[in-house]
C-alpha positions in Angstrom: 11.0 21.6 -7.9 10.6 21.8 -11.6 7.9 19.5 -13.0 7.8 20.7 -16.3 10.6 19.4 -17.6 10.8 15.6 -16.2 12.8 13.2 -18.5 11.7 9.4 -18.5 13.6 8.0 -21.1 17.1 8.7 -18.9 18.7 5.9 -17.5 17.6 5.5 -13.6 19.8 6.5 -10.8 22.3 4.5 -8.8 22.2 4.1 -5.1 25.3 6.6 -5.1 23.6 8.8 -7.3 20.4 9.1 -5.0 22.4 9.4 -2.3 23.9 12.7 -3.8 20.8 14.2 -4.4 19.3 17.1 -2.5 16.7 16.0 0.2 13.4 16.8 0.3 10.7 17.2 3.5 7.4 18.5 3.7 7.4 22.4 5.2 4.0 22.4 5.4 0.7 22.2 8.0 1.2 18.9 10.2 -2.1 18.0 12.0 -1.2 15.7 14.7 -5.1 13.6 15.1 -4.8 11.5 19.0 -8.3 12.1 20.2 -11.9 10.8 19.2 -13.0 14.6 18.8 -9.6 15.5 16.6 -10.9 13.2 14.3 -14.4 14.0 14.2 -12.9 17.5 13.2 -10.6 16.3 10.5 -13.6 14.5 8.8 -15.3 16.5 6.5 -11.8 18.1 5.0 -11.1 14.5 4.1 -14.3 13.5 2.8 -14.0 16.7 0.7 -10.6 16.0 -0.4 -10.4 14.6 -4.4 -7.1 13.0 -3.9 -4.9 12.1 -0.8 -1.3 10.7 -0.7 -1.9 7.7 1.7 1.3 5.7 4.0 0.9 3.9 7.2 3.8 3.4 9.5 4.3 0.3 12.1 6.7 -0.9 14.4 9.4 -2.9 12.8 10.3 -6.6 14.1 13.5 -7.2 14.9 13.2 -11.1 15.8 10.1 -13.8 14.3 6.8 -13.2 16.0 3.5 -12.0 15.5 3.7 -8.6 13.3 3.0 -5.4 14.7 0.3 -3.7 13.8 0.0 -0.2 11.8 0.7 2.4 14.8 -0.4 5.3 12.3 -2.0 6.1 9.4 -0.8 9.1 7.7 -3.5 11.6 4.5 -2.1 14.2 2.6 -4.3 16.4 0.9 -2.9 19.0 -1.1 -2.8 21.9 1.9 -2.5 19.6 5.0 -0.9 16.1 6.3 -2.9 14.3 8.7 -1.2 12.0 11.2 -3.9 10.2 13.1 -2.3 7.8 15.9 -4.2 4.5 15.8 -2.7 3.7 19.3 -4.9 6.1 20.6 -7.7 6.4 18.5 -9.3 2.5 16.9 -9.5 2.4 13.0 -12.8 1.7 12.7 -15.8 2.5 10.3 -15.2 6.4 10.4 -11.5 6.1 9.3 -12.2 2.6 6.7 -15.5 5.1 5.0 -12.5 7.2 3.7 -10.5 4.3 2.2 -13.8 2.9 0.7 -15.2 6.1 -0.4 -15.2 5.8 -4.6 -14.5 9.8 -5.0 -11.8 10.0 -3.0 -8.4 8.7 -5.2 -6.0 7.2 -2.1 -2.5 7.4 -4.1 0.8 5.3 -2.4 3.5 3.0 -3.3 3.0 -0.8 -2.6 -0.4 0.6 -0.9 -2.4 -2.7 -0.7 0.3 -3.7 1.9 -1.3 -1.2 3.8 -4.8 -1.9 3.7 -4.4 -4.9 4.2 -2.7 -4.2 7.5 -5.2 -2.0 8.0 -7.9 -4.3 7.5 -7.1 -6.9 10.0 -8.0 -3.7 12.2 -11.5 -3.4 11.2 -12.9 -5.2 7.3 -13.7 -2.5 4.4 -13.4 -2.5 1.0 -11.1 0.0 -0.4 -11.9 1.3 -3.7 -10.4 4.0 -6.0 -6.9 3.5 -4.8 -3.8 4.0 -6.6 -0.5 2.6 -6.6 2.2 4.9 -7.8 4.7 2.2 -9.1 2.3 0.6 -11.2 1.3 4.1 -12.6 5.4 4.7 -12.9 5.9 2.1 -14.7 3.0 2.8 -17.1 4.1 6.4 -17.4 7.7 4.6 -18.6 9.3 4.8 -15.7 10.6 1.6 -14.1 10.9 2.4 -10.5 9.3 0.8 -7.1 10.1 2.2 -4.4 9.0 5.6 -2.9 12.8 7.1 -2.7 13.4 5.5 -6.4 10.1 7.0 -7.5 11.3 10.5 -6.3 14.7 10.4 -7.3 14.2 9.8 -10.8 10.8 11.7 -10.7 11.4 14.8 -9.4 15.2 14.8 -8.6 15.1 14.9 -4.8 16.2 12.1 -2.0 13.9 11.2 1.0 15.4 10.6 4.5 14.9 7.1 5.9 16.6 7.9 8.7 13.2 7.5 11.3 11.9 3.9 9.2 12.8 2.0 11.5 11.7 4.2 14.6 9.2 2.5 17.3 5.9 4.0 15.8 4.3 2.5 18.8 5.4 5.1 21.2 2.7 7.7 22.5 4.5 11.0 21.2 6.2 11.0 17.9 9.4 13.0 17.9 9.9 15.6 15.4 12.0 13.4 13.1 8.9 10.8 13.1 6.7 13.7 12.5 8.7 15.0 9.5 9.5 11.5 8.0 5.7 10.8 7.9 4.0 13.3 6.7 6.8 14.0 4.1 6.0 10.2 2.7 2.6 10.9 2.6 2.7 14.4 0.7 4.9 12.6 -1.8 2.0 9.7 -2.4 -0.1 13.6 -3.4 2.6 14.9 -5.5 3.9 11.9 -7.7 0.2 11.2 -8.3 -0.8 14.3 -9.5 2.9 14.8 -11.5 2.1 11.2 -12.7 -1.4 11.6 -14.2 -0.1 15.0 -16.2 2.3 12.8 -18.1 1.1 10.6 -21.2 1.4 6.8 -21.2 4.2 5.3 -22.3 4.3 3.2 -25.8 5.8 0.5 -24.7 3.6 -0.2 -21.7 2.2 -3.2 -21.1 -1.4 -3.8 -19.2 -0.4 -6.6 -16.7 -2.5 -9.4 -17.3 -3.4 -12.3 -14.7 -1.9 -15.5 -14.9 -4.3 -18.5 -15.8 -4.0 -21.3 -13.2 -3.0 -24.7 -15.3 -5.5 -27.1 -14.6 -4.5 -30.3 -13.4 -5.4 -33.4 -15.4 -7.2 -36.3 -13.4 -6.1 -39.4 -14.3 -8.6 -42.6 -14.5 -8.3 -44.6 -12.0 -10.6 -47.9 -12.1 -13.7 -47.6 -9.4 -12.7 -50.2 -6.4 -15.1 -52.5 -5.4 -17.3 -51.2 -1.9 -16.2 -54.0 0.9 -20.0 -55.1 1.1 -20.1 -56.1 -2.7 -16.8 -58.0 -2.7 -17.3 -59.9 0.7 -21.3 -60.8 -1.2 -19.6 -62.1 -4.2 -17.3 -63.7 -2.5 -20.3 -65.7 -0.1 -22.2 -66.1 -3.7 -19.1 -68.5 -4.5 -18.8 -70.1 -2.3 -22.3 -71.3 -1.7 -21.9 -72.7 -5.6 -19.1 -75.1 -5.0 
């Protein structure tokens, strides 16, 4: 993967296009976290991690209901991806301290989805989080999606062949496995490709919309019932 020599200013690629690319999937060390005591292990590498490419998978809903909630949460750091089953283990204060924690950058594409999934779960405040189509698009590229991001970015497709997969289940097969840890390594490597590049020119900070007020219109005080059914008495006592 050559990231020395990324072009922004050509046109994006077609759906064909990314289709035709090469695939890409992470080769490297999987940590599979289902226990209380896996976790308490996997803790202090990720407090002592400076970035981490951040996904969350969930079941998908095939009719109208209530939504699932996320089955897995998945870190990257840049030796390790950690898949840590909330099925089995509850996201609770020990996981949210990492997604709140203001040295840790949590890098991922429409990631405020996620946390908010994730907050139903258990409330936190996440803080230094990035998300990598915003910073795309300030870089000059005008991409959303995580494949469209890597396409155009580093010139390699993403399987989406397990996205719609039961994450629910109790053991991941290896094609789960692969599929999410390779989305969460990404959210590591476009970030840190990302940041290298300058901003583009023609970026635009977005700015947030101003509610229009609504005028109220003057409408004349009625009279309270007492007062009216008083003046009304005071009348006819004068005839």
């Amino acid at each position: 993967m050559d990231m020395t020599s990324i072009n922004l200013e050509k046109a994006l690629y077609t759906k064909e296009e990314i289709n035709s690319l090469p695939v890409l999937t992470y080769e490297g060390e999987i940590v599979l976290v289902r226990t209380e005591k896996e976790l308490e292990n996997i803790l202090p590498e990720l407090h002592k991690a400076q970035i981490l490419g951040f996904d969350t998978e969930t079941r998908p809903m095939f009719t109208k209901g209530t939504p699932y909630h996320p089955s897995l949460m998945q870190l990257a750091t840049d030796q390790k991806v950690y898949l840590i089953q909330l099925g089995r283990i509850p996201f609770d204060q020990k996981l949210a301290e990492i997604l709140e924690s203001e040295d840790i950058i949590k890098a991922g594409v429409a990631i405020q989805d996620d946390l908010n999934a994730l907050m139903k779960l258990h409330p936190f405040k996440a803080n230094s989080v990035v998300d990598l189509a915003r910073l795309a698009n300030q870089k000059g590229l005008q991409a959303q999606g995580l494949r469209t991001i890597s396409a155009n970015l580093l010139d390699y497709r993403i399987s989406k062949g397990a996205q719609c997969s039961n994450w629910a289940v109790d053991v991941l097969t290896h094609s789960q496995i692969k599929y999410a840890a390779t989305d969460a390594w990404l959210g590591y490597i476009i970030y840190t490709t990302l940041i290298r590049l300058e901003n583009s020119p023609a970026y635009l900070e977005p700015t947030l919309k101003k509610k229009k007020s609504k005028k109220r219109r003057y409408s004349k005080p009625k009279k309270k019932q007492g007062v009216k059914e008083a003046s009304e008495a005071s009348a006819l006592t004068t005839k």
